[in-house]
GUTI-712011 format. One record per atom (N, C-alpha, C): residue number from 1; residue in one letter; atom name; z, x, y. Coordinates in steps of 0.05 Angstrom, whole numbers. Layout:
<pakes>
PAKE   nr  rest  atom       Z       X       Y
PAKE  NUM     A    CA       Z       X       Y
...
</pakes>
This chain:
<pakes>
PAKE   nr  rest  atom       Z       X       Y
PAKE    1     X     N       0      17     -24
PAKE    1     X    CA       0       0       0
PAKE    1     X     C       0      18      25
PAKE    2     X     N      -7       7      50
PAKE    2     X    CA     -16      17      71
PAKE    2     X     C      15      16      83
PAKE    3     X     N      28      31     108
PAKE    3     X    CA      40      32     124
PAKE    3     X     C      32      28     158
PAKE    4     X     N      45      -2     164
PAKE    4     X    CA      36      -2     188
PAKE    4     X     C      63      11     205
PAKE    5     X     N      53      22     224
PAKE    5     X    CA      68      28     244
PAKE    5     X     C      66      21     288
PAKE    6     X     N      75      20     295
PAKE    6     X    CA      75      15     326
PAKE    6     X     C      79      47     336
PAKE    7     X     N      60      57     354
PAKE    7     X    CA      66      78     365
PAKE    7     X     C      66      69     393
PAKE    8     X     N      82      85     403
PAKE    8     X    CA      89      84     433
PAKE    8     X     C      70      82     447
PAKE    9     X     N      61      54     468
PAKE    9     X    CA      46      59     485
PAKE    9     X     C      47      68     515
PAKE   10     X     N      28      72     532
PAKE   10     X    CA      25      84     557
PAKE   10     X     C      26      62     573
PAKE   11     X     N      18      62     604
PAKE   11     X    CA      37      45     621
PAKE   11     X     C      16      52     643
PAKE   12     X     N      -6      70     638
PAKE   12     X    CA     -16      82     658
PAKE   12     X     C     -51      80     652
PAKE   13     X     N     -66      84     673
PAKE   13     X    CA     -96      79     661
PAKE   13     X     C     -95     111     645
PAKE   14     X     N     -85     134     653
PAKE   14     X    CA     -84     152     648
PAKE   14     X     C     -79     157     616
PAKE   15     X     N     -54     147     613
PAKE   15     X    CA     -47     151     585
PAKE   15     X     C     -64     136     567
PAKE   16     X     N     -77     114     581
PAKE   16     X    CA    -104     106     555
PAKE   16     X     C    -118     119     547
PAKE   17     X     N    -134     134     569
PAKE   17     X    CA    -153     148     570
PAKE   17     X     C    -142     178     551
PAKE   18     X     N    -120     186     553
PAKE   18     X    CA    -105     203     532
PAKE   18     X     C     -95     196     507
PAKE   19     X     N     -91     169     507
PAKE   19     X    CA     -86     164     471
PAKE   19     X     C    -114     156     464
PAKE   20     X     N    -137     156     473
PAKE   20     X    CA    -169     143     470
PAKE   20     X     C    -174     174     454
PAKE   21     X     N    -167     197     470
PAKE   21     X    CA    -176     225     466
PAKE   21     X     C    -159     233     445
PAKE   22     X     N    -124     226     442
PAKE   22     X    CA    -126     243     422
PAKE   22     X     C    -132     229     398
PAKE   23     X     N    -140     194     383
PAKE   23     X    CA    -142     186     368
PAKE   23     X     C    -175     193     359
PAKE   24     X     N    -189     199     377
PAKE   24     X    CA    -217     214     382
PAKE   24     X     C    -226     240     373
PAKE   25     X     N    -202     253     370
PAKE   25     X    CA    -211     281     370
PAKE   25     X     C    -225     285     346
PAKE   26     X     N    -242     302     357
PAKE   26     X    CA    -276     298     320
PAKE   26     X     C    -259     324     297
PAKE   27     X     N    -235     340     307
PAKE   27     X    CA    -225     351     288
PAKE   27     X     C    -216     334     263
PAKE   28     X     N    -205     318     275
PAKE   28     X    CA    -195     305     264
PAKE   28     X     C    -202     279     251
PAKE   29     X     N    -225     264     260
PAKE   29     X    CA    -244     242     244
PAKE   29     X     C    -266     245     232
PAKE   30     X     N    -271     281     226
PAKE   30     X    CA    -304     284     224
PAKE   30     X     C    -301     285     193
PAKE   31     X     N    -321     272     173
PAKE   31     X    CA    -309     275     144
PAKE   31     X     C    -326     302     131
PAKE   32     X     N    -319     316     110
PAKE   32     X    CA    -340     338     109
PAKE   32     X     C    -370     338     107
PAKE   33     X     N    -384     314     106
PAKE   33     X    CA    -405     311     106
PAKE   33     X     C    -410     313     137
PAKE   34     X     N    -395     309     154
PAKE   34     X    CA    -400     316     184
PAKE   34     X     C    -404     277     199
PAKE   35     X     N    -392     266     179
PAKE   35     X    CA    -396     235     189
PAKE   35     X     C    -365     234     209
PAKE   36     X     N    -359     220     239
PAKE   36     X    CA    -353     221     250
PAKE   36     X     C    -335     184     249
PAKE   37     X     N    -310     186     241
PAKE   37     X    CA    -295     157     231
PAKE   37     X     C    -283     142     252
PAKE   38     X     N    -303     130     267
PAKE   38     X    CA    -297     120     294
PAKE   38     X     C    -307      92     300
PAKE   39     X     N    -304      67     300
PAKE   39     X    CA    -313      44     303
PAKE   39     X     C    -302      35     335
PAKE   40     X     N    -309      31     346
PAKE   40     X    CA    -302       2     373
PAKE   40     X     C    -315     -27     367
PAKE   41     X     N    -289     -45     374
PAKE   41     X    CA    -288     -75     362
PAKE   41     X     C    -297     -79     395
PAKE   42     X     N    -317    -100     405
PAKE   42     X    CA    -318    -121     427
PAKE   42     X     C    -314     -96     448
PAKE   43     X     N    -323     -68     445
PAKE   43     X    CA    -336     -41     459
PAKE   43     X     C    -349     -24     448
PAKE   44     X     N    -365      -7     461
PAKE   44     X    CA    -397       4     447
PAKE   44     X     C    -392      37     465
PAKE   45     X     N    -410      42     451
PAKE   45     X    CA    -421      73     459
PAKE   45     X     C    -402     105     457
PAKE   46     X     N    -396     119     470
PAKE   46     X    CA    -385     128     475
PAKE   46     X     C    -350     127     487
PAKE   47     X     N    -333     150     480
PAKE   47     X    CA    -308     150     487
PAKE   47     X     C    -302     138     513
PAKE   48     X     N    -317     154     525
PAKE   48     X    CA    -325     142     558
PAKE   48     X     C    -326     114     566
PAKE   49     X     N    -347     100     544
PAKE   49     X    CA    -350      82     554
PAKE   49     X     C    -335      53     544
PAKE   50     X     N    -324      67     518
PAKE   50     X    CA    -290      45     516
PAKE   50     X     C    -276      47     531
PAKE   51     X     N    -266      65     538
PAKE   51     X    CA    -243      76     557
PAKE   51     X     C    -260      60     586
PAKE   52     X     N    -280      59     587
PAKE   52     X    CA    -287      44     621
PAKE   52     X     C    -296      13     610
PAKE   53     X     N    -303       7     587
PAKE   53     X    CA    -305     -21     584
PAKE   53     X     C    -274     -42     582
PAKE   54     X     N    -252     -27     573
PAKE   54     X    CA    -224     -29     574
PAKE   54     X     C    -212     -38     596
PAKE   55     X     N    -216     -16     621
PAKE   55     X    CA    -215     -10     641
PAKE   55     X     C    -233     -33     664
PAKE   56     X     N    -247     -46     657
PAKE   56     X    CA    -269     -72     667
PAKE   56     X     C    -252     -84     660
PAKE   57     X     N    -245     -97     639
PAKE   57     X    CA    -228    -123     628
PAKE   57     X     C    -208    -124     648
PAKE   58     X     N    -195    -101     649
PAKE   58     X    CA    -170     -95     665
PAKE   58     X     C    -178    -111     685
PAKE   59     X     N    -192     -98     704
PAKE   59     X    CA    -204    -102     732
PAKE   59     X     C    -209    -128     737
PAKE   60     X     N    -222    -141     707
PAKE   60     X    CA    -237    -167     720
PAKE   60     X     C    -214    -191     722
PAKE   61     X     N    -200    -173     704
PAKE   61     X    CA    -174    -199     707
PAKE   61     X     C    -155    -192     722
PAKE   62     X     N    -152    -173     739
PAKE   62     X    CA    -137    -164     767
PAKE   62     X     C    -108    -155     743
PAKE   63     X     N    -106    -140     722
PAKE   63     X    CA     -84    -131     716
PAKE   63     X     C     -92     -99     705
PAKE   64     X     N    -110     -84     716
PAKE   64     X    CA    -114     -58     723
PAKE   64     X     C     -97     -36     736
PAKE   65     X     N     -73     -47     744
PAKE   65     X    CA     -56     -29     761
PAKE   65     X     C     -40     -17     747
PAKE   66     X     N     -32      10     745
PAKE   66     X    CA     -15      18     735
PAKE   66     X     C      16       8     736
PAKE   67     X     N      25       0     720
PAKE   67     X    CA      54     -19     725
PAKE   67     X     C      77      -9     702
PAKE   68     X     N     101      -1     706
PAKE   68     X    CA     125      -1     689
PAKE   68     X     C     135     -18     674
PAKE   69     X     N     128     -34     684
PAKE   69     X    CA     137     -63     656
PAKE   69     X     C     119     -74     646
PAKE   70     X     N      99     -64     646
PAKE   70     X    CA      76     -71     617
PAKE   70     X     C      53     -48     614
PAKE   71     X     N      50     -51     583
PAKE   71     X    CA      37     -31     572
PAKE   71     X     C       5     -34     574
PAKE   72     X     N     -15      -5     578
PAKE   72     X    CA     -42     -11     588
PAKE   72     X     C     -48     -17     556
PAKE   73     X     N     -36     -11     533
PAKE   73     X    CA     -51     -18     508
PAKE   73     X     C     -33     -19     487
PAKE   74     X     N     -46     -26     460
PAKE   74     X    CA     -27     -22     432
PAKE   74     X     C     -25      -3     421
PAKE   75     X     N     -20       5     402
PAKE   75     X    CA     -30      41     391
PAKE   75     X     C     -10      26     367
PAKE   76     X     N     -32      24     344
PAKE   76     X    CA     -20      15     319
PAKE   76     X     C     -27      44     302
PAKE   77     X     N      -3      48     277
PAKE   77     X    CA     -25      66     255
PAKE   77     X     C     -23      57     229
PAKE   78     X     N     -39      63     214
PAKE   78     X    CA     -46      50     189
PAKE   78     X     C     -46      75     169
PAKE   79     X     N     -21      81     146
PAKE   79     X    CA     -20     105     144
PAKE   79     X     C     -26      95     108
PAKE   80     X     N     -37     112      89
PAKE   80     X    CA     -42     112      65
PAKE   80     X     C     -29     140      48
PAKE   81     X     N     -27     131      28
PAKE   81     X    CA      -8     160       9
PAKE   81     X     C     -29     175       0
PAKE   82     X     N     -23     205      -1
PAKE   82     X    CA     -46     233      -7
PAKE   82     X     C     -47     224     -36
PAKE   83     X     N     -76     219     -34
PAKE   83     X    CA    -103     216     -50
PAKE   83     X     C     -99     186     -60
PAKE   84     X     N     -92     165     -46
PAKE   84     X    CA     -91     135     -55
PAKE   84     X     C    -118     125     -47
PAKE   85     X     N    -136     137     -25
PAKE   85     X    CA    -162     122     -21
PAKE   85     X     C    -176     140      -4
PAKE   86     X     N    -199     140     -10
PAKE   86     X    CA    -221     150       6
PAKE   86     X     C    -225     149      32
PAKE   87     X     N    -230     174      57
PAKE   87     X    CA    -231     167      88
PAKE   87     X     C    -249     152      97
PAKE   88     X     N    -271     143      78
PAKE   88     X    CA    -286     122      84
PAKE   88     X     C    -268      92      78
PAKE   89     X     N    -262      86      58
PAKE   89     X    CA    -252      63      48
PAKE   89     X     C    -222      59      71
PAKE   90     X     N    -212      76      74
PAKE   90     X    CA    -184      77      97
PAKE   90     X     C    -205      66     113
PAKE   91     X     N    -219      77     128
PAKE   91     X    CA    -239      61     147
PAKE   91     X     C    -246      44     154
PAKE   92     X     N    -260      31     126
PAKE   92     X    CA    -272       1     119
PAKE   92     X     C    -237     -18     125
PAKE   93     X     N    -227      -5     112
PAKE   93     X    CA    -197     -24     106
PAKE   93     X     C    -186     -30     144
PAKE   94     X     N    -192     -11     159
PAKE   94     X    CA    -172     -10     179
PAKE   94     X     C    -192     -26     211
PAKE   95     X     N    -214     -25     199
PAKE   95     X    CA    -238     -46     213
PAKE   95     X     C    -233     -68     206
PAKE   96     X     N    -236     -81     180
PAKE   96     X    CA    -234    -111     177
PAKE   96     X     C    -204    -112     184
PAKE   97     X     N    -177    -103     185
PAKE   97     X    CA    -156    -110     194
PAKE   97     X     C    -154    -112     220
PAKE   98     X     N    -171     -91     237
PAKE   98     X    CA    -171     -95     270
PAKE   98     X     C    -193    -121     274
PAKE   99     X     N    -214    -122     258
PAKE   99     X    CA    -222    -142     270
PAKE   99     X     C    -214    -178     263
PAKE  100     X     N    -193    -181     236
PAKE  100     X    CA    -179    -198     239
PAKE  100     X     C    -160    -211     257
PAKE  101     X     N    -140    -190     259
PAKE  101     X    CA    -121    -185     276
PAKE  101     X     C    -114    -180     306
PAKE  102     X     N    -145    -174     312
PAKE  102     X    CA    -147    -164     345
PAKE  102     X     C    -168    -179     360
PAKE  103     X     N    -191    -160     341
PAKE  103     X    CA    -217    -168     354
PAKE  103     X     C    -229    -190     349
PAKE  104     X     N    -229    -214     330
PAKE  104     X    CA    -243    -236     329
PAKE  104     X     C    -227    -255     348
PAKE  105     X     N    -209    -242     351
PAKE  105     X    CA    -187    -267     388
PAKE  105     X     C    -201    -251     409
PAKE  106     X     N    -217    -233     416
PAKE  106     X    CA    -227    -226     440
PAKE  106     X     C    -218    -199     445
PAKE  107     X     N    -194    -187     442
PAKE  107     X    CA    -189    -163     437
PAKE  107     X     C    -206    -134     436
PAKE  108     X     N    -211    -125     454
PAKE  108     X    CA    -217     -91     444
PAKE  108     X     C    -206     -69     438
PAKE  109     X     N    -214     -64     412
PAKE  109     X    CA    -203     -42     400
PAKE  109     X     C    -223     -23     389
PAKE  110     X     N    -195       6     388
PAKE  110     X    CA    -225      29     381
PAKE  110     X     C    -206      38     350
PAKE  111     X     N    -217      46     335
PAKE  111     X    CA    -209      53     301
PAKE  111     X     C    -223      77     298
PAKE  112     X     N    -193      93     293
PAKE  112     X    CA    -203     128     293
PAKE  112     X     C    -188     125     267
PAKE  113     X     N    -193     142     239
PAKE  113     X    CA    -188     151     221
PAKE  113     X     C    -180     182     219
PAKE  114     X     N    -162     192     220
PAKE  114     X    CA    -158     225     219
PAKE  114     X     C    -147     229     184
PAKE  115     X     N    -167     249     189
PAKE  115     X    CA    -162     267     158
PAKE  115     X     C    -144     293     166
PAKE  116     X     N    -139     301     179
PAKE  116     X    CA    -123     327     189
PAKE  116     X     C     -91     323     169
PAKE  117     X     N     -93     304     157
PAKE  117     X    CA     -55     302     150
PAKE  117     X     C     -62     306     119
PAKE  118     X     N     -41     298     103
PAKE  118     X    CA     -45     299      79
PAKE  118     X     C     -48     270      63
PAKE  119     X     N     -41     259      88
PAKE  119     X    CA     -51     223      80
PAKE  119     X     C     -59     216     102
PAKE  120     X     N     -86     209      92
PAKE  120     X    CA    -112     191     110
PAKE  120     X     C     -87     166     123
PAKE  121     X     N    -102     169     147
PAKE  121     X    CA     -86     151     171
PAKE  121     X     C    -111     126     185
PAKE  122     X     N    -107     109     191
PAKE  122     X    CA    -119      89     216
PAKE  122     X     C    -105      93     244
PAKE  123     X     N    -117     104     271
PAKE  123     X    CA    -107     102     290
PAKE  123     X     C    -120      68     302
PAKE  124     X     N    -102      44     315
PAKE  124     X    CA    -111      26     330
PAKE  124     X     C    -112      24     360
PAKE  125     X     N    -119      30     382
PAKE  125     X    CA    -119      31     403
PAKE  125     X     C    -132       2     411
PAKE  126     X     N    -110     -18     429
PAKE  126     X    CA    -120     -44     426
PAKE  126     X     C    -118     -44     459
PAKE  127     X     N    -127     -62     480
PAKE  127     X    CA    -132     -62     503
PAKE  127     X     C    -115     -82     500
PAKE  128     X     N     -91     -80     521
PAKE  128     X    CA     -71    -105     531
PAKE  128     X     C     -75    -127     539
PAKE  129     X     N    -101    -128     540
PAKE  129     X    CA    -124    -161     561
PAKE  129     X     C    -140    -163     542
PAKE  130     X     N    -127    -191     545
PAKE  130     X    CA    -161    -202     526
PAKE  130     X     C    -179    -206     538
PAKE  131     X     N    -210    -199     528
PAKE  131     X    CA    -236    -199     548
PAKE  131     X     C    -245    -226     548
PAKE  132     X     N    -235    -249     535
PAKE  132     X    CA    -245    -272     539
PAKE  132     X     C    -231    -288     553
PAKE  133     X     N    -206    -280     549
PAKE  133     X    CA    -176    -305     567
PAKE  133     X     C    -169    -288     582
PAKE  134     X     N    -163    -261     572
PAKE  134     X    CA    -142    -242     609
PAKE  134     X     C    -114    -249     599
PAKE  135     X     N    -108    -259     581
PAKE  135     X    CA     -80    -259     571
PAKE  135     X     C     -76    -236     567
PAKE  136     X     N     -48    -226     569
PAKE  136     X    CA     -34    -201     554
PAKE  136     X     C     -27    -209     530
PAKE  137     X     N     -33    -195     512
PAKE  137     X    CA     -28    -192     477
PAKE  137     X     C       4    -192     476
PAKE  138     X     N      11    -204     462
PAKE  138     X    CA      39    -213     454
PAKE  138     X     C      39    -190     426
PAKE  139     X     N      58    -180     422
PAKE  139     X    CA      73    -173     394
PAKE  139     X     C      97    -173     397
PAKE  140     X     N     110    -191     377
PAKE  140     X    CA     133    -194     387
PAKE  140     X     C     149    -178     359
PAKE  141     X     N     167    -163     361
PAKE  141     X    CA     178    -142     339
PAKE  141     X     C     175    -156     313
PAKE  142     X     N     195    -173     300
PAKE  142     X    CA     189    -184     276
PAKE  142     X     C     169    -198     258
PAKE  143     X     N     162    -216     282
PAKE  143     X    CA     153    -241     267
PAKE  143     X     C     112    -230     265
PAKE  144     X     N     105    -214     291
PAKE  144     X    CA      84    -206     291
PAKE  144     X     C      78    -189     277
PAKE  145     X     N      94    -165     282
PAKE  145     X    CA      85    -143     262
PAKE  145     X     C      89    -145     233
PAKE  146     X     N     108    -161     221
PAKE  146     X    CA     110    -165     193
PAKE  146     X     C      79    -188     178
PAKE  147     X     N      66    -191     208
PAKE  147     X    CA      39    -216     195
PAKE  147     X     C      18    -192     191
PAKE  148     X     N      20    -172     213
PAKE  148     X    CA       7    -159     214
PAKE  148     X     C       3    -140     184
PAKE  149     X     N      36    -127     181
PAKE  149     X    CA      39    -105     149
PAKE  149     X     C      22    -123     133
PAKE  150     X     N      35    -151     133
PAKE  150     X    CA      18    -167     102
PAKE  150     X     C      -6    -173     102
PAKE  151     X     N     -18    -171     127
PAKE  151     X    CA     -52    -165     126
PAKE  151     X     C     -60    -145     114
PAKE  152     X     N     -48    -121     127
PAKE  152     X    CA     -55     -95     124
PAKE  152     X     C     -54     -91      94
PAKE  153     X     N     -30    -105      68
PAKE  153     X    CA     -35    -104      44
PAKE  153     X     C     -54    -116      29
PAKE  154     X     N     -54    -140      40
PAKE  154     X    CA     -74    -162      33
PAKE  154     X     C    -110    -135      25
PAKE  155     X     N    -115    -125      50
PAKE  155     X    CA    -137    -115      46
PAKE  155     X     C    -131     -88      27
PAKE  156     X     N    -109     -71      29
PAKE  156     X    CA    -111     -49       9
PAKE  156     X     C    -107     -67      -9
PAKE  157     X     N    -100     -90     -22
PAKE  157     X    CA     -95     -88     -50
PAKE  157     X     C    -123     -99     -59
PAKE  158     X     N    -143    -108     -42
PAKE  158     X    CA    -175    -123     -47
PAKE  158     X     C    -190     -99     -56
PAKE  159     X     N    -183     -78     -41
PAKE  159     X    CA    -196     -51     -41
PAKE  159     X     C    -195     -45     -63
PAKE  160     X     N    -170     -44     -79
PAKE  160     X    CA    -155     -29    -102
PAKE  160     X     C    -166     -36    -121
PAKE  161     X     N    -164     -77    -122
PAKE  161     X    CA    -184     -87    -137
PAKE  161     X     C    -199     -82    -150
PAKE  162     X     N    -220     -81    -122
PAKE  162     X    CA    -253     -79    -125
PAKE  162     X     C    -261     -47    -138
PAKE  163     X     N    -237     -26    -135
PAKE  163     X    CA    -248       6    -142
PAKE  163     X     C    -240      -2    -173
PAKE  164     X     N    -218     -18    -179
PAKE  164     X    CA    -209     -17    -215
PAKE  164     X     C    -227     -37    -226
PAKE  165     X     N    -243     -52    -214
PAKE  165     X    CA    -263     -70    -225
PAKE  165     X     C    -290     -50    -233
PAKE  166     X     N    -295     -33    -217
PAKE  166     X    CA    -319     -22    -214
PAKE  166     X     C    -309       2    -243
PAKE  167     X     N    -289      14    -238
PAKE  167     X    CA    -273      32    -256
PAKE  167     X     C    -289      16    -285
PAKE  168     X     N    -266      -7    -287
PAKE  168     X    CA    -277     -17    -309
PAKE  168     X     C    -306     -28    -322
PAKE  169     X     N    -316     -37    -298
PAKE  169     X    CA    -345     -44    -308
PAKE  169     X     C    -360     -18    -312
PAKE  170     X     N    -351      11    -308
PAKE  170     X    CA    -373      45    -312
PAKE  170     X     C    -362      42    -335
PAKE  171     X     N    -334      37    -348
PAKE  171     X    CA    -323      40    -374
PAKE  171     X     C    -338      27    -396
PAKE  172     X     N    -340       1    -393
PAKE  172     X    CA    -365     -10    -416
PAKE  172     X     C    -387     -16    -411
PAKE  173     X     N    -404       9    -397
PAKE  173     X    CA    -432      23    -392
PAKE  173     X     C    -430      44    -402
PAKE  174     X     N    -410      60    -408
PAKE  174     X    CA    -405      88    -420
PAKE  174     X     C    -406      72    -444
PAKE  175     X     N    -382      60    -451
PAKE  175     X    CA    -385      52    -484
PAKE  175     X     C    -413      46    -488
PAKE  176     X     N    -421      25    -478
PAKE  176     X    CA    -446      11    -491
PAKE  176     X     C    -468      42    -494
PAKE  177     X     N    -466      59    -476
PAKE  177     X    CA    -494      77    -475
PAKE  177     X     C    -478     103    -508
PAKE  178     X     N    -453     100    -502
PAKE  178     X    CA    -448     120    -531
PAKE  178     X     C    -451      98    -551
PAKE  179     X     N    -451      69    -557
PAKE  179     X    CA    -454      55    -583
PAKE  179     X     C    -486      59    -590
PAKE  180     X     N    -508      61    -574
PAKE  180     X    CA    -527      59    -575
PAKE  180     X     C    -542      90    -579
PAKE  181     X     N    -520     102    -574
PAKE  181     X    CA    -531     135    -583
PAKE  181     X     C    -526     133    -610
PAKE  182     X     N    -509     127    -616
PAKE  182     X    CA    -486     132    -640
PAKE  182     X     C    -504     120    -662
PAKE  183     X     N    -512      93    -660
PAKE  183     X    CA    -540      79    -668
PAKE  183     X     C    -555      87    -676
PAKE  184     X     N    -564      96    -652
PAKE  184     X    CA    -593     115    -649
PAKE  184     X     C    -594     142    -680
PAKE  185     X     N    -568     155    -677
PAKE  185     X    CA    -568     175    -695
PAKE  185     X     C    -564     168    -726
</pakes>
């Protein structure tokens, strides 16, 4: 099972733009094939240009100012045990959870995957405004984040599934191709 966690957020346009970069860093999301584990939900293109499409939302709903009593974003992580799943499949898993949970309410979020640890992680960086209402995102300690963990299982255990299904269906394709040698001889 996956580990959700709440990391501390920033307060400042600044510190977005700094937890955007370090959940970004290509040390850290590039897989050795040189594929780069970076999705934006309801934002596109470049680092830049989440970090300024974020930053629009802000603006258009007049709550762009830097302020002490509310946060410019979420910063969720989605942490998995060394060698429980693939940095692709951590990936797949930590997109359909942001876009349940965030992005299909209007929400923008950016999904960085780092391999740098010894267990594949999900970084969530979620924008405090929603781009369709301008509400501020509510999480409220218990009741939200515990809907949230049981999502987050819901999909590793689909995952887990679908790899011991496939497991099993190569298993009697191997049998059948050794019954048919075996035959054969």
């Amino acid at each position: 099972m996956a580990i959700i966690k709440v990391v501390k957020a920033g307060k400042t346009k600044a510190s977005l733009k700094s937890a955007l970069n370090y959940i970004a860093n290509e040390e850290k999301i590039t897989t050795k094939t040189g594929k780069k584990l970076i999705t934006p939900l309801n934002c596109w293109g470049s680092l830049k240009n989440i970090y300024d499409t974020m930053i629009a939302t802000k603006e258009l709903y007049r709550k762009a100012i830097d302020n002490i009593n509310s946060e410019m974003y979420k910063h969720f992580q989605q942490s998995f045990k060394p060698n429980e799943i693939t940095p692709e499949k951590a990936h797949e898993i930590g997109k359909k959870w942001a876009m349940q949970n965030f992005a299909q309410d209007g929400f923008e979020v950016c999904i960085c995957t780092h391999l740098d640890t010894e267990h594949i992680h999900n970084h969530f960086i979620i924008n405090s405004v929603n781009a369709i209402t301008g509400k501020t995102i509510e999480i409220h300690a218990n009741k939200t984040l515990e809907k949230l963990k049981y999502s987050s299982d819901d999909y590793v255990e689909h995952i887990i599934y679908q790899l011991l299904k496939e497991i099993y269906l190569l298993k009697i394709k191997i049998m059948n191709i050794i019954c048919v040698k075996n035959i054969a001889f």
